[in-house]
Each structure stands twice: as structure tokens, then as C-alpha cells.
C-alpha positions in Angstrom: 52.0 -18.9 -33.9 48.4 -19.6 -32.9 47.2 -19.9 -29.5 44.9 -22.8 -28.1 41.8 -21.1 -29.7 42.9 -21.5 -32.6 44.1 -25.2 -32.0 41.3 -26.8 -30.4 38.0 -26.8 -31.0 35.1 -29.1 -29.3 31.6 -30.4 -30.7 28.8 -33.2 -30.8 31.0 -34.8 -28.4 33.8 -34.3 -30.3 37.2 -32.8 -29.6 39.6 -31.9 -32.1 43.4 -30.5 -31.5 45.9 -29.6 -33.9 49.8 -29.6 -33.5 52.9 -29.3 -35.2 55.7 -32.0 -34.4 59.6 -31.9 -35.7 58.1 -33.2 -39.2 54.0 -33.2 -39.1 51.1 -30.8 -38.8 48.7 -33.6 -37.0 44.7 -33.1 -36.2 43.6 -35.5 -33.8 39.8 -35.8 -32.8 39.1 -38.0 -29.8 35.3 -38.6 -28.7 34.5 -37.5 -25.4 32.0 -38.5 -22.6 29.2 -36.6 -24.2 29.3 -38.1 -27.5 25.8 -39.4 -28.7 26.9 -42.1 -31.6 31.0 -42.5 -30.8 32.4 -44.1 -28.1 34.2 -42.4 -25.8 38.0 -42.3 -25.8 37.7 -43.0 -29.8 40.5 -41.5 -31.8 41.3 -40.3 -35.5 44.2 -38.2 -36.8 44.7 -36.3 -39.5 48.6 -35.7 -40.5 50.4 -34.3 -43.5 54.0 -33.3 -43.7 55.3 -29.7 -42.1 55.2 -28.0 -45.6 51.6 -28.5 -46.1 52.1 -29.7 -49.8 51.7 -33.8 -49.5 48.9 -35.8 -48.8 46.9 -36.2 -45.8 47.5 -39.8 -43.8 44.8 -40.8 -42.3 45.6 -42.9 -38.6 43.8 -44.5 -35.5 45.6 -42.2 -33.4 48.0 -39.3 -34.0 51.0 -41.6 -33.6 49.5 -44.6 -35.3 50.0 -46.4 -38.3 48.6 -44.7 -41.6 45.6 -46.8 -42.4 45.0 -44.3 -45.8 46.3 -41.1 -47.9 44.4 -38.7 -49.4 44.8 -35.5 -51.5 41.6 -33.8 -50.6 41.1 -32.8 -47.1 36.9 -33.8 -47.1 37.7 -37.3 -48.1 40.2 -37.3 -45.2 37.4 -35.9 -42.6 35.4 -38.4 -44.1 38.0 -41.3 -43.2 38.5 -39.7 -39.8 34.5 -39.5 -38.7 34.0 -43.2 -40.0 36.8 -44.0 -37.7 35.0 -42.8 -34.6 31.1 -43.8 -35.7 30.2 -40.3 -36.5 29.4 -38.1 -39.6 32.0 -36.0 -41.1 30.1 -32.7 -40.6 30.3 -33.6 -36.6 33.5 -33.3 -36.9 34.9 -29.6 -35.4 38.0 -28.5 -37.0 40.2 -25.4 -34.9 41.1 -22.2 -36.8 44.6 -23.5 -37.2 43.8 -26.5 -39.6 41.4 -25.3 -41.8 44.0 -25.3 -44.2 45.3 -28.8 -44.4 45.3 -30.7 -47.6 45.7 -27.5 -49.9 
């Protein structure tokens, strides 16, 4: 099992943490106080099923309703940073989920 390095992960005012749940590997980015173009307290998650093999739901928040699936994790990001008024590539992503959507 990872440890938090490898979960979390914080840049341009964003910070990102991965878990695992019963059924879901979920990445969740919330905008903190320091964020330039997002609001802070902003959400996005990112989750796909323990197995790692379907595709990736896009929510407001990591226990929301899906709002959109995906197969390919970039279109996903891309989803997630709209979500919270930033670009994709401001989006940090820990060690532990680099692997989602494959």
C-alpha cells in the first residue's frame, strides 16, 4: 500500500488526493485558498471501479452524482479542471493514480 506521498499531491492552488473505498479508486481535487483562477473549496473527482478496468466517472465531488464517463483518463482530467475553472495541466495528480483509466 502507498503512503500519503504517494496519495496526495498539491499545485496551482490545487490539491489532489487519491483513495480506495469498499468498491472505488476515487481522485478528488479540491481548490484551495491559494488558487489564482478556481474558487476556493471547488471540487472534482475522478472514480473508476476497484479493478481498474471500467471507465472513469467524472463527479462534482467524490461522493456526487456522475455528471460523465470516460475511457481515456486525459479527457477525464479535462472534465475535472473545467469543473473547477482551471486547465487540465494545473491539475497535480499523486504517484498512486497515475494509473487510472488504463
Amino acid at each position: 500500500m502507498s503512503d500519503d506521498y504517494d496519495r496526495t499531491a498539491e499545485a496551482n492552488g490545487i490539491r489532489a488526493s487519491y483513495d480506495e473505498t469498499e468498491t472505488e479508486r476515487v481522485l478528488e481535487f479540491r481548490a484551495t485558498d491559494d488558487a489564482a483562477t478556481a474558487r476556493p473549496g471547488t471540487t472534482a473527482a475522478i472514480a473508476q471501479n476497484r479493478e481498474g478496468y471500467a471507465m472513469l466517472k467524472v463527479r462534482p465531488t467524490a461522493d456526487g452524482d456522475e455528471l460523465e464517463r470516460y475511457y481515456g483518463f486525459d479527457m477525464a482530467l479535462d472534465h475535472a479542471a473545467e469543473l473547477l475553472g482551471v486547465s487540465q495541466h494545473d491539475l497535480p495528480v499523486p504517484a498512486a493514480a497515475e494509473d487510472l483509466g488504463m
